[in-house]
C-alpha positions in Angstrom: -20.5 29.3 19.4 -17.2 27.5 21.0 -14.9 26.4 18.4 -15.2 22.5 17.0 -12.3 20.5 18.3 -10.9 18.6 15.7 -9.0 15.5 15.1 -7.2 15.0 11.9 -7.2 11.0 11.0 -4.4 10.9 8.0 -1.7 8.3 7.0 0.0 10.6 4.5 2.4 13.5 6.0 2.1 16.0 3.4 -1.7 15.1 3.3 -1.8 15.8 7.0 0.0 18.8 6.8 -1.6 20.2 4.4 -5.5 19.4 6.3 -3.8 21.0 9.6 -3.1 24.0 7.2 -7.0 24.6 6.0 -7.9 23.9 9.9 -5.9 26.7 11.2 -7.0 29.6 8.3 -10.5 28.4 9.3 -12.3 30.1 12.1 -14.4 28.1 14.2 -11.9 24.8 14.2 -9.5 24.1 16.8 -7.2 21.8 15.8 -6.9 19.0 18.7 -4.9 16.6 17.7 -3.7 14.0 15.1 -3.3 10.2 14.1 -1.9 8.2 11.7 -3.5 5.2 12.0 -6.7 3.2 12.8 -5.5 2.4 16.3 -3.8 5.8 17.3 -7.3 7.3 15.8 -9.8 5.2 18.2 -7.4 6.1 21.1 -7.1 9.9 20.3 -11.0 10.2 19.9 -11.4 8.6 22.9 -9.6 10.7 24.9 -10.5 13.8 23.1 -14.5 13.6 22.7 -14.0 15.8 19.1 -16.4 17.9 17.4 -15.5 17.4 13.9 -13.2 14.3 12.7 -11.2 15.1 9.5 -11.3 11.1 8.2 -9.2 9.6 5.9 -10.9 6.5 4.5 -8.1 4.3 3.4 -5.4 4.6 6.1 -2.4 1.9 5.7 -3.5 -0.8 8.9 -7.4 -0.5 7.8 -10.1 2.3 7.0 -12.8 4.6 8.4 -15.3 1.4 8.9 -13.1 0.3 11.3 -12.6 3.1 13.2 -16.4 3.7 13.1 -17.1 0.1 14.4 -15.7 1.3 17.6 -18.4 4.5 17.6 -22.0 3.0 16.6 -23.4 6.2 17.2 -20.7 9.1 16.9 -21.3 11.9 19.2 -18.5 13.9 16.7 -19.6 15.0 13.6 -17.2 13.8 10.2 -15.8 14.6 7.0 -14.3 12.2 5.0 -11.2 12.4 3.0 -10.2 10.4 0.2 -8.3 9.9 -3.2 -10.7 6.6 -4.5 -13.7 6.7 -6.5 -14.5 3.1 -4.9 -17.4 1.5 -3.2 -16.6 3.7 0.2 -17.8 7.0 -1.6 -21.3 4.9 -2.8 -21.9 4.3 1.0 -21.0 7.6 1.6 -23.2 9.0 -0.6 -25.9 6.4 0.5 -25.8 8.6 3.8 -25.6 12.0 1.9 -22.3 12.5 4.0 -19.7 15.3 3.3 -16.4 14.2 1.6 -14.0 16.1 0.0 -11.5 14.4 -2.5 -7.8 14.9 -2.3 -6.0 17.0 -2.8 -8.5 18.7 -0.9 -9.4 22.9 -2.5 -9.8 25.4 0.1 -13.2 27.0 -0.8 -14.7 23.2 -0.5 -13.4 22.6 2.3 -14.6 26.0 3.4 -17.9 25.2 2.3 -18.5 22.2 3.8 -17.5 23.1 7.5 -20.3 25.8 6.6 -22.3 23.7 6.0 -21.5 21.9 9.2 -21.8 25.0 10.9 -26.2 26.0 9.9 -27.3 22.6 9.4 -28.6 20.5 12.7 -29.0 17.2 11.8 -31.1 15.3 13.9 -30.6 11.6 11.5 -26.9 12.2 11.8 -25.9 8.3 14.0 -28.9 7.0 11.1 -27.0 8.7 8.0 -23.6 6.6 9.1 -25.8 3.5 10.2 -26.4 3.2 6.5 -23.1 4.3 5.2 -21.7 1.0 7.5 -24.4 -0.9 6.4 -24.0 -0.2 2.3 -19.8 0.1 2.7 -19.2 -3.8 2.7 -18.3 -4.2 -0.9 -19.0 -8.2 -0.8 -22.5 -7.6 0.5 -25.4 -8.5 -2.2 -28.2 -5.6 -2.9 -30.5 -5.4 0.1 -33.8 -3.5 -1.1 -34.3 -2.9 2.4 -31.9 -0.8 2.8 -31.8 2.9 3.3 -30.7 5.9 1.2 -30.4 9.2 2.7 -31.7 11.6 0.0 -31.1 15.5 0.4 -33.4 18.1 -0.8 -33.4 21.9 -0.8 -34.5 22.2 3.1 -34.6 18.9 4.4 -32.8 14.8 4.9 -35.4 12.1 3.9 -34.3 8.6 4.9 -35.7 6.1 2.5 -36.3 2.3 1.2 -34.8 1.7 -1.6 -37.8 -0.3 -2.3 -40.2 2.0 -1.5 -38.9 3.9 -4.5 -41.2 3.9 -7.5 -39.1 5.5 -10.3 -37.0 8.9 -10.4 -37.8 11.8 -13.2 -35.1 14.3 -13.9 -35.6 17.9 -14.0 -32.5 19.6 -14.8 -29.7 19.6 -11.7 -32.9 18.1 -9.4 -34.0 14.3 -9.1 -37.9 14.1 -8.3 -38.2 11.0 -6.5 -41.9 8.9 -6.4 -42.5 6.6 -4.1 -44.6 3.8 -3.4 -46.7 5.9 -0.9 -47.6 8.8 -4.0 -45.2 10.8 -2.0 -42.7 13.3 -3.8 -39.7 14.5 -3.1 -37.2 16.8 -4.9 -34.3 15.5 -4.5 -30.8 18.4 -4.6 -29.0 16.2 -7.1 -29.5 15.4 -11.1 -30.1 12.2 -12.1 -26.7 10.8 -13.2 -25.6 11.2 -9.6 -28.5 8.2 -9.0 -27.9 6.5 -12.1 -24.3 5.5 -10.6 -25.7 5.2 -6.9 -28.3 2.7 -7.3 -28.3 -0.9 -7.8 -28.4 -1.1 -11.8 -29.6 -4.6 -10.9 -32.6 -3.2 -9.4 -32.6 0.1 -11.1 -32.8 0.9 -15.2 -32.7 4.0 -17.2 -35.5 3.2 -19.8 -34.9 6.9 -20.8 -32.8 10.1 -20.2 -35.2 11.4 -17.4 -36.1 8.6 -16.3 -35.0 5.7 -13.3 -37.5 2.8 -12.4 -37.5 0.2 -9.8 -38.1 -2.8 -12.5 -39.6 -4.7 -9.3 -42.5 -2.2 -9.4 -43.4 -1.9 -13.2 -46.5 -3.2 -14.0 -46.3 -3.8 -17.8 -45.0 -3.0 -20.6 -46.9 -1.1 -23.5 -45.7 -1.9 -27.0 -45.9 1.9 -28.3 -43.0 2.2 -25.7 -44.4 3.2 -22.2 -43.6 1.2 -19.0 -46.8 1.6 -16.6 -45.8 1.4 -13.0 -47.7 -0.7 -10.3 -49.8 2.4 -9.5 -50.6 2.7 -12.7 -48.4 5.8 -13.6 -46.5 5.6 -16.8 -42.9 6.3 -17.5 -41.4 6.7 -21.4 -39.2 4.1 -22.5 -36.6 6.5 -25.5 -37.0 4.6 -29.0 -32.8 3.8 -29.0 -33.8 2.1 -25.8 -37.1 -0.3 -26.4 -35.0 -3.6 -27.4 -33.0 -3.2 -24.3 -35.5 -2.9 -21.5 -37.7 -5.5 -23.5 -34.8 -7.7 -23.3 -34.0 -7.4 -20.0 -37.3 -7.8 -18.5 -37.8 -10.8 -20.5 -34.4 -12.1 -19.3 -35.1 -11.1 -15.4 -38.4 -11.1 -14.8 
């Protein structure tokens, strides 16, 4: 296998001399070049048709989205780089996309070129299609939008309203649909509790996410049945909220 060129796209100098660094103890990466902003970065992948971008997402004249406007679909594969828990890692995580949060450790960024390195991905210009689509902070919840949800073997795009409910089992999500189709998903539960719309999405108990468009009822000894009829616990501690709430919103 050739080497992945690589561009580095980073505003900060120590930042960027410190992603050049993990490139060159990494084998497999040749390091092709560098920018510092969201212009030089458009120019340089241009003239470089890149492998593997090293992206910072929040560079001083813009961000990723905007150099991504000028690729709808990439023919590099990317890694995002950032210092912000803000609405940029949800869309990134929408698309189940590699990021690595600065300052960036060695063995993850090891890992994830790995990763990189075994895993074709045949939904990769999808995956950012949706991470564009979900990173516009402003934008309302669209239930037509996708999610991008990863399991052991496999990258399942989905609706979000085709989602019936989610059940936790342990570090794995298992995701029911609208269909009866399963999937396990290769995340726990919290990491959907903080992904999906809460305006769309409730935690009537610890192992448990619904889409409170698709519940059906609500049974007074504390069980939500779904619109195909499958029934999800609501926890005691947690009866007066979901009552009140589908009484306020439905």
């Amino acid at each position: 296998m050739h080497p992945f060129k690589t561009l580095i796209i980073e505003d900060e100098p120590a930042q960027r001399k410190e992603l050049e660094w993990l490139v060159s103890r990494e084998s497999g990466l040749q390091l092709a070049g560098t920018a510092e902003s969201v212009e030089k970065a458009i120019e340089l992948i241009n003239r470089s048709s890149p492998d593997l971008v090293l992206m910072d997402i929040q560079l001083k004249d813009g961000t990723a989205f905007d150099i991504l406007h000028h690729f709808p679909q990439p023919a590099f594969r990317i890694i995002f780089i950032t210092a912000f828990g803000h609405y940029a890692i949800k869309a990134i995580r929408f698309g189940a996309l590699d990021y690595l949060m600065k300052p960036v450790d060695q063995q993850e960024f090891s890992q994830a070129i790995q990763r990189l390195k075994i895993q074709h991905d045949p939904y990769f210009s999808e995956r950012i299609g949706i991470m564009k689509q979900m990173g516009q902070p402003e934008k309302p919840t669209d239930m037509n939008a996708q999610i991008c949800i990863s399991s052991i073997d496999s990258l399942q795009l989905a609706r979000l309203d085709d989602i019936l409910y989610l059940e936790g089992e342990g570090a794995y999500t298992k995701i029911h649909f609208r269909n009866g189709k399963k999937i396990t998903a290769s995340k726990p539960l919290k990491h959907y509790e903080e992904l999906l719309p809460a305006d769309y999405f409730i935690r009537p108990h610890q192992s448990y996410i619904v889409n409170r468009s698709r519940i059906d009822r609500y049974l007074k000894s504390g069980i939500l049945v779904m619109e195909d009829q499958s029934e999800v616990p609501v926890a005691t501690r947690r009866k007066e909220y979901v009552v009140n709430l589908l009484t306020t919103h439905r």
